[in-house]
FIDRENMI-803858 format. One record per residue (C-alpha): residue in one letter; chain; x negated, y negated, z. Coordinates in nm, 4 decimals, m for minus. Last residue first. Layout:
<tivexs>
<tivex residuo="A" cadena="A" u="X" v="Y" w="Z"/>
...
</tivexs>
This chain:
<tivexs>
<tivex residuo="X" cadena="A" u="m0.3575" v="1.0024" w="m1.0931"/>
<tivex residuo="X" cadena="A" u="m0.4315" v="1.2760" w="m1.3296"/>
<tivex residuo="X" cadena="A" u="m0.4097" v="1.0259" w="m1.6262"/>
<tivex residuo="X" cadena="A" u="m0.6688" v="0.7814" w="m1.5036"/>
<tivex residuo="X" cadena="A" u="m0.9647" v="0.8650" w="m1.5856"/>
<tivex residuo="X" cadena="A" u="m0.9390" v="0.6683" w="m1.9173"/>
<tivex residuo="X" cadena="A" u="m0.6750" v="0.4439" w="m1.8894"/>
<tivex residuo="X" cadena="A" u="m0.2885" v="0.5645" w="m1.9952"/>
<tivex residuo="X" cadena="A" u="m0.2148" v="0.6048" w="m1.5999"/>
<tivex residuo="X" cadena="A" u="m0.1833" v="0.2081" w="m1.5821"/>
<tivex residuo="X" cadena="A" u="m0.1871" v="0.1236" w="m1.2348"/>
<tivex residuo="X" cadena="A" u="0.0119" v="m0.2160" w="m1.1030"/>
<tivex residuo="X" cadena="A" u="m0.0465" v="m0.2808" w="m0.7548"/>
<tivex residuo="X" cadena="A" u="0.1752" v="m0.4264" w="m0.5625"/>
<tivex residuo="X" cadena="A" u="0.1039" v="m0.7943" w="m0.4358"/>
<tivex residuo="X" cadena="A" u="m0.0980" v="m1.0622" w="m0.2148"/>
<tivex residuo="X" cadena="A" u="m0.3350" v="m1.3085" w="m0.3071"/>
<tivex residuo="X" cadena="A" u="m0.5048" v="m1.5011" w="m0.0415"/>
<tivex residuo="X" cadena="A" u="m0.6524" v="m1.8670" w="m0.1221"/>
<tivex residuo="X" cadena="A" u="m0.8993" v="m2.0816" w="0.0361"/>
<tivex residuo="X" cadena="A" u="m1.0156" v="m2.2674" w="0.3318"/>
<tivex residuo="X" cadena="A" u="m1.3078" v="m2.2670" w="0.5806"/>
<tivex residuo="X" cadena="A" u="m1.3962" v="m2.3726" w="0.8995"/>
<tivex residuo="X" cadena="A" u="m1.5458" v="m2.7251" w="1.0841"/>
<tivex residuo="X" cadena="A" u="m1.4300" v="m3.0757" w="1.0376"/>
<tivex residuo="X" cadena="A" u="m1.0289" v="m2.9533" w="1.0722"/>
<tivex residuo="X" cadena="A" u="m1.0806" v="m2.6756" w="0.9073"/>
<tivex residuo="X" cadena="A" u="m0.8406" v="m2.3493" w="0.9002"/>
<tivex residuo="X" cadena="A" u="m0.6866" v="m2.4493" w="0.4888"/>
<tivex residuo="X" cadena="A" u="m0.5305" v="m2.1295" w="0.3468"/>
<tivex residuo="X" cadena="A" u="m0.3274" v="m2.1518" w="0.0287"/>
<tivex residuo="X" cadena="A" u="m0.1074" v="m1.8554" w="m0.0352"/>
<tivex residuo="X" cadena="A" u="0.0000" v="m1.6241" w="m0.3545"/>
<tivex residuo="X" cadena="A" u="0.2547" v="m1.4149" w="m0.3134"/>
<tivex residuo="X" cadena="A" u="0.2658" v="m1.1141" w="m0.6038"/>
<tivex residuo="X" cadena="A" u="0.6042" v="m0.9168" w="m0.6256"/>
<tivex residuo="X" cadena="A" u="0.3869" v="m0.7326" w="m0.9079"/>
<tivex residuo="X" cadena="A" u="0.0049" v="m0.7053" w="m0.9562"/>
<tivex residuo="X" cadena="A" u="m0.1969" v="m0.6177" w="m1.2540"/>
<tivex residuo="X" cadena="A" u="m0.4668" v="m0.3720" w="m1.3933"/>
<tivex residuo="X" cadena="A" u="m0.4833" v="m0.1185" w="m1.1532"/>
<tivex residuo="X" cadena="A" u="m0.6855" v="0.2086" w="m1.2308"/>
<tivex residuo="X" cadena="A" u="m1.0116" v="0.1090" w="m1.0455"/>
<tivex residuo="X" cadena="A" u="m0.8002" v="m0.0045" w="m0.7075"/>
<tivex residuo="X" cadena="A" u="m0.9057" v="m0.2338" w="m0.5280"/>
<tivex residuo="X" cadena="A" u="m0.9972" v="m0.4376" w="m0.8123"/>
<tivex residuo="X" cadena="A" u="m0.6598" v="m0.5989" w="m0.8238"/>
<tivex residuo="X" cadena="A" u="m0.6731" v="m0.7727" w="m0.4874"/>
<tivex residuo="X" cadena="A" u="m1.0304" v="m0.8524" w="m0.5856"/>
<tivex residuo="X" cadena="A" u="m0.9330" v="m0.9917" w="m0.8973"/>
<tivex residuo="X" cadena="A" u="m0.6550" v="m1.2230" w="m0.7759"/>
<tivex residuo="X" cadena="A" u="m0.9006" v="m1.3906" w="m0.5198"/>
<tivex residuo="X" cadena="A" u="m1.1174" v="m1.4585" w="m0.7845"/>
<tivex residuo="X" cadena="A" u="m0.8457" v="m1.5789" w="m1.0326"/>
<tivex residuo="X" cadena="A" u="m0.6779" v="m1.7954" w="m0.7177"/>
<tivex residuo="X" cadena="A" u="m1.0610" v="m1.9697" w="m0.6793"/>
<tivex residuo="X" cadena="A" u="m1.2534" v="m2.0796" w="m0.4045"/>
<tivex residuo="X" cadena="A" u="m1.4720" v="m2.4179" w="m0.4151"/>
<tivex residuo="X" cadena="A" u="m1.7750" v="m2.4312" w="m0.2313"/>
<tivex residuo="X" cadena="A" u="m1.9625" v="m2.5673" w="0.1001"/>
<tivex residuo="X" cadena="A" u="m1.6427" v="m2.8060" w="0.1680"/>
<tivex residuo="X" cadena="A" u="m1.7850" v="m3.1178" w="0.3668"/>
<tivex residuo="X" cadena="A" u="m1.7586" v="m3.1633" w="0.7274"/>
<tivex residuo="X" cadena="A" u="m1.8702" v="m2.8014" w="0.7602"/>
<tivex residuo="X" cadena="A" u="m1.6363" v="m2.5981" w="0.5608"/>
<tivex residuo="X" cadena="A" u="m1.6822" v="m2.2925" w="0.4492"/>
<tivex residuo="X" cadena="A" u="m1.5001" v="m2.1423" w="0.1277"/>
<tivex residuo="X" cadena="A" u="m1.2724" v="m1.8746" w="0.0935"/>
<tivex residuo="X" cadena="A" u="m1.1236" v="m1.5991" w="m0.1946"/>
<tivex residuo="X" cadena="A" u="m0.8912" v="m1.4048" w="m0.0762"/>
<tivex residuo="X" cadena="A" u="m0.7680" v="m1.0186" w="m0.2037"/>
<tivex residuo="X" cadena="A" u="m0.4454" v="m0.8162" w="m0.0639"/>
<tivex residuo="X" cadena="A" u="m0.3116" v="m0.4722" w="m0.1218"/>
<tivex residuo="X" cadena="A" u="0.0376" v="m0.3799" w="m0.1693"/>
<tivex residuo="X" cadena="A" u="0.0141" v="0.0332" w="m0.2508"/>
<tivex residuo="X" cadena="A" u="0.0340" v="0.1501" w="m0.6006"/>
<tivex residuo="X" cadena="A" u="0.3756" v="0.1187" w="m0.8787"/>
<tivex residuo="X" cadena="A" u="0.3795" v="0.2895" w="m1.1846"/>
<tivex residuo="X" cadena="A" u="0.2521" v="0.2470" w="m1.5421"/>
<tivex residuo="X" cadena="A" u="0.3096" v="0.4793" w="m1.8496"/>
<tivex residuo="X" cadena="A" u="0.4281" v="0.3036" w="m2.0613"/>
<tivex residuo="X" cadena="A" u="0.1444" v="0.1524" w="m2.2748"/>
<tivex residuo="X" cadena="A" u="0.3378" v="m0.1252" w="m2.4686"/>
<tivex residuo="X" cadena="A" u="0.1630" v="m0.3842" w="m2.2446"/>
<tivex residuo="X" cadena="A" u="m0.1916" v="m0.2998" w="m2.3409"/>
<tivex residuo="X" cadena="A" u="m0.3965" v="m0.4537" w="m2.0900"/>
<tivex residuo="X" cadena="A" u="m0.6133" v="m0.7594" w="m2.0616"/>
<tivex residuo="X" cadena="A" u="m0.7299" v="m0.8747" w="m1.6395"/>
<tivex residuo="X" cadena="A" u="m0.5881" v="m1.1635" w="m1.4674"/>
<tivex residuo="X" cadena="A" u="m0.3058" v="m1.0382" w="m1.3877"/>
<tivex residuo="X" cadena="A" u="0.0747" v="m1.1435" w="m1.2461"/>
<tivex residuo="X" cadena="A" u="0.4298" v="m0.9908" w="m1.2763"/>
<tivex residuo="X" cadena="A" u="0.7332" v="m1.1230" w="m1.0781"/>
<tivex residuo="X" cadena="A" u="0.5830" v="m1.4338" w="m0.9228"/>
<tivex residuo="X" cadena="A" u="0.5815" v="m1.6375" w="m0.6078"/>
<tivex residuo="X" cadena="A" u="0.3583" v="m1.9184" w="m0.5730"/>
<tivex residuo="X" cadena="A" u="0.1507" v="m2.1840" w="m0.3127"/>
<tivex residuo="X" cadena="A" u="0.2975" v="m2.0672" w="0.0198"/>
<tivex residuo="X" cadena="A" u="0.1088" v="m2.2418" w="0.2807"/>
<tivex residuo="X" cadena="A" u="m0.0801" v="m2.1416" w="0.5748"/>
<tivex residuo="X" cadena="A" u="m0.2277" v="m2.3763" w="0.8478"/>
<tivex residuo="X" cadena="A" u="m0.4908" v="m2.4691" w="1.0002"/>
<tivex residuo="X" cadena="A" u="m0.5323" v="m2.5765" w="1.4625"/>
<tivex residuo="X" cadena="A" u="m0.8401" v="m2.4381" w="1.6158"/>
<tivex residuo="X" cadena="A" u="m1.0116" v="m2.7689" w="1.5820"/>
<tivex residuo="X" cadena="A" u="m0.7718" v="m2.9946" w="1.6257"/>
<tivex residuo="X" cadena="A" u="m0.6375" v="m2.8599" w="1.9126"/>
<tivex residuo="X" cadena="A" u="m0.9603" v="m2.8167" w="2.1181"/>
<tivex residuo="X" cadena="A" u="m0.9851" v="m3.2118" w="2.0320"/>
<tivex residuo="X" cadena="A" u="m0.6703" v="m3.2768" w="2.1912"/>
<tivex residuo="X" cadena="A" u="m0.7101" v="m3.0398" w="2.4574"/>
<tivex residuo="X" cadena="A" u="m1.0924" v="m3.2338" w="2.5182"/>
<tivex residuo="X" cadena="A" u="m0.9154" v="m3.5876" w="2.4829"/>
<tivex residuo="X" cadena="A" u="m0.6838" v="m3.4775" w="2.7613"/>
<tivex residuo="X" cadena="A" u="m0.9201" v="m3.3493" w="3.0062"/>
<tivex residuo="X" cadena="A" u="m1.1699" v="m3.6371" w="2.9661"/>
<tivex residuo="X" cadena="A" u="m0.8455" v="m3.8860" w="3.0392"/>
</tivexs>
């Protein structure tokens, strides 16, 4: 009986799952000048945003952070396209949960700096 409660309580605690919040075509969370034209496509790059757990949730993550850093990556970005955005919960009583962005950079080669690109 010890043997079994102990898997089942292993299982619980390493178990969390993954869901797929959002798909979208075009997302930012930053102001840019849509008419600017000259844009292209960077690398896919991801950004999360997590909060511990211990019996009680120690914060409260955020898609815009997580969203940010994806875009941040990259000082000439100033959007994401083909973006995924996921909800991560790993806690049972102990771990952490959040939200992972994921998507292809948008760079806008009109920015300052940015035009040799």
């Amino acid at each position: 009986m010890k043997k079994v409660f102990a898997l089942v309580l292993g299982a619980l605690l390493l178990s969390g799952c993954t869901v797929r919040v959002a798909d979208m075509t075009v997302g930012s969370t930053k102001n840019y000048n849509l008419n600017a034209a000259k844009f292209e496509k960077g690398q896919r790059v991801t950004g999360e945003d997590k909060a511990p757990i211990v019996i009680f949730p120690l914060g409260i993550p955020s898609v815009k952070t997580a969203m940010d850093r994806a875009i941040e990556k990259d000082k000439c970005a100033v959007g994401l396209s083909d973006v995924v955005i996921y909800q991560l919960n790993h806690a049972f009583l102990f771990g952490t949960y959040g939200f992972r962005v994921e998507g292809t950079q948008i760079i806008d080669k009109s920015q300052m700096g940015c035009e040799t690109r």
